[in-house]
N, C-alpha and C positions, 0 to 999 in steps of 0.2 A: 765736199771733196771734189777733187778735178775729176774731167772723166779722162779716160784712158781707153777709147775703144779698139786697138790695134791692141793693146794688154787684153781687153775682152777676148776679144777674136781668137790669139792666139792661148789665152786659159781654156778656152771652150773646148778646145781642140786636145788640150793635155790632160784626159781622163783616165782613171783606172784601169776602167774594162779596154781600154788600147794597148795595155803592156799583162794579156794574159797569159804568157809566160813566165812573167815573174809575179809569183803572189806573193802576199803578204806586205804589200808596198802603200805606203799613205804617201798624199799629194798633198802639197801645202802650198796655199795660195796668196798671196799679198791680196789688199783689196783692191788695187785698181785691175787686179786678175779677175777676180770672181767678188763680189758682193756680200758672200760672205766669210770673205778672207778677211786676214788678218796682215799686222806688219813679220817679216821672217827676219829675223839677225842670224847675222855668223859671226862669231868670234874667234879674236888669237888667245889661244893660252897657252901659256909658258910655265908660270909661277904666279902663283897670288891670284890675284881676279882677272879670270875673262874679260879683255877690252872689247869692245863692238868694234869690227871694220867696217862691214855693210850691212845694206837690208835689199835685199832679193825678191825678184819678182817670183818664182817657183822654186820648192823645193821636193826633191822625191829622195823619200828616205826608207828602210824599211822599219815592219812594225815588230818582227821579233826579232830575239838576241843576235847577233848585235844589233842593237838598233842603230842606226847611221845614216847620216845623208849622202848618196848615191849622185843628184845628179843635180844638178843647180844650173838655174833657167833664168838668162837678164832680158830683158826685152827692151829695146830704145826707139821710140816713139820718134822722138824728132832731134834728139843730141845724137848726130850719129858721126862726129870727129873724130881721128883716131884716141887722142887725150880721153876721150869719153869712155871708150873702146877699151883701151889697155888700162885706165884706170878703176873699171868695173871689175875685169877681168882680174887684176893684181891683187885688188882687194879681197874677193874670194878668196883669191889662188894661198894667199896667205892664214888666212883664217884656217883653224884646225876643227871648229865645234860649232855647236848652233844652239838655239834652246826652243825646244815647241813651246807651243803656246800653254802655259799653266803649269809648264817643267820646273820653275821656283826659282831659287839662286843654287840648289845643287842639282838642277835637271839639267844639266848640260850636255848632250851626246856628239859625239865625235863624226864626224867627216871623214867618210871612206877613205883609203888609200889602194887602188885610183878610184880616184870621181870624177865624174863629167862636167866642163862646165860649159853650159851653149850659148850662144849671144844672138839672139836676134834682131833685126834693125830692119824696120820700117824704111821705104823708100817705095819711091814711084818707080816705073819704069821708066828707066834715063835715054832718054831722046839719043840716037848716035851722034858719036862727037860731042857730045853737051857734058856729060857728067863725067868723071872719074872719079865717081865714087866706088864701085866698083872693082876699081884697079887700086884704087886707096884701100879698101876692105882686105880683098887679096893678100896685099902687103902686110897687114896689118894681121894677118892670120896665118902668113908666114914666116914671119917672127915672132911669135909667139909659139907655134909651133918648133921653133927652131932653137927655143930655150928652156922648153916642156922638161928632156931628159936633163939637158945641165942644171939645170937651178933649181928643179922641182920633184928630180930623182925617180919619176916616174909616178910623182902622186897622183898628177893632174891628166887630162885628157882636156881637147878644147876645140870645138864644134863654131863656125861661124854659118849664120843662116841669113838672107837677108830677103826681101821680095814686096810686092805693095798690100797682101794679105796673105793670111796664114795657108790657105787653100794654094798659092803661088809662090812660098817661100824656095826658094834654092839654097843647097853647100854651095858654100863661096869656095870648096876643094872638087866638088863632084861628089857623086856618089847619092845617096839613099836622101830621101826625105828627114824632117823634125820627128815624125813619132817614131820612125823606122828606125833612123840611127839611133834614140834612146834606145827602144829595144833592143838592138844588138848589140849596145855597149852594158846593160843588164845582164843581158845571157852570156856573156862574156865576165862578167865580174858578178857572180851572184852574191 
């Protein structure tokens, strides 16, 4: 398996005992997260069989009724194009369900309405003048916010974080750090 140490860095950092305000919450981890994670799917379902859109690097859901995934976590390493961006993002954004690990072919649980979903993206600190990546990100997280209510009717919520480690991650809006803004969009939608 590849390694993914920016997926490390920032798994390490997305534990339980950081959202003690909301219990009863399981975190689920892809394996280039945590080691002993596993692969996450989300699916669309409509009618018939759940299709698979994607596989997600973090999911947090909760553990009693309703069970649901709450907040869904992408992390991009080194694709950090818009196309990459909007198309991680869209993929979620449409899926309705997920299946934990050993849930069967009727373990299927449903996807909050609203759920978070957060993107983080690896990057260095861009030399002035040198990158617009940045102002590319921006963009890209303001249209997207800018179609949250029309298209998605308020299911969605969408978080962009970018920085060269988890400990230096910045909102590409302002505002609250990675663990912080989960928890307040928890305590906000319990």
């Amino acid at each position: 398996m590849a390694t993914h140490p920016f997926h490390r860095e920032v798994g390490a950092i997305i534990r339980r005992q950081d959202f003690p305000k909301s219990a009863g919450l399981k975190i689920l981890k892809d394996e280039a997260c945590d080691e002993e994670g596993h692969k996450i799917y989300v699916y669309n379902r409509t009618t018939g069989t759940p299709l698979r859109f994607a596989d997600v690097d973090i999911l947090i859901a909760t553990k009693k009724k309703p069970k649901e995934a709450k907040v869904i976590i992408e992390i991009e390493e080194s694709n950090v194009k818009p196309v990459q961006i909007f198309g991680k993002f869209f993929a979620s954004a449409f899926s309705n369900c997920y299946l934990p690990k050993g849930g069967g072919k009727k373990g299927y649980l449903p996807i909050a309405e609203p759920a978070l979903f957060v993107q983080v993206l690896k990057s260095s600190k861009p030399k002035k003048g040198k990158s617009k990546k940045p102002e590319q990100w921006k963009r890209v997280d303001e249209s997207i916010q800018a179609v949250l209510e029309t298209l998605f009717k308020g299911e969605w919520q969408y978080s962009l974080f970018w920085g060269p480690q988890p400990e230096a991650l910045v909102n590409i809006a302002g505002g609250k750090g990675l663990v912080d803004s989960i928890q307040a969009f928890l305590e906000q939608n319990p």
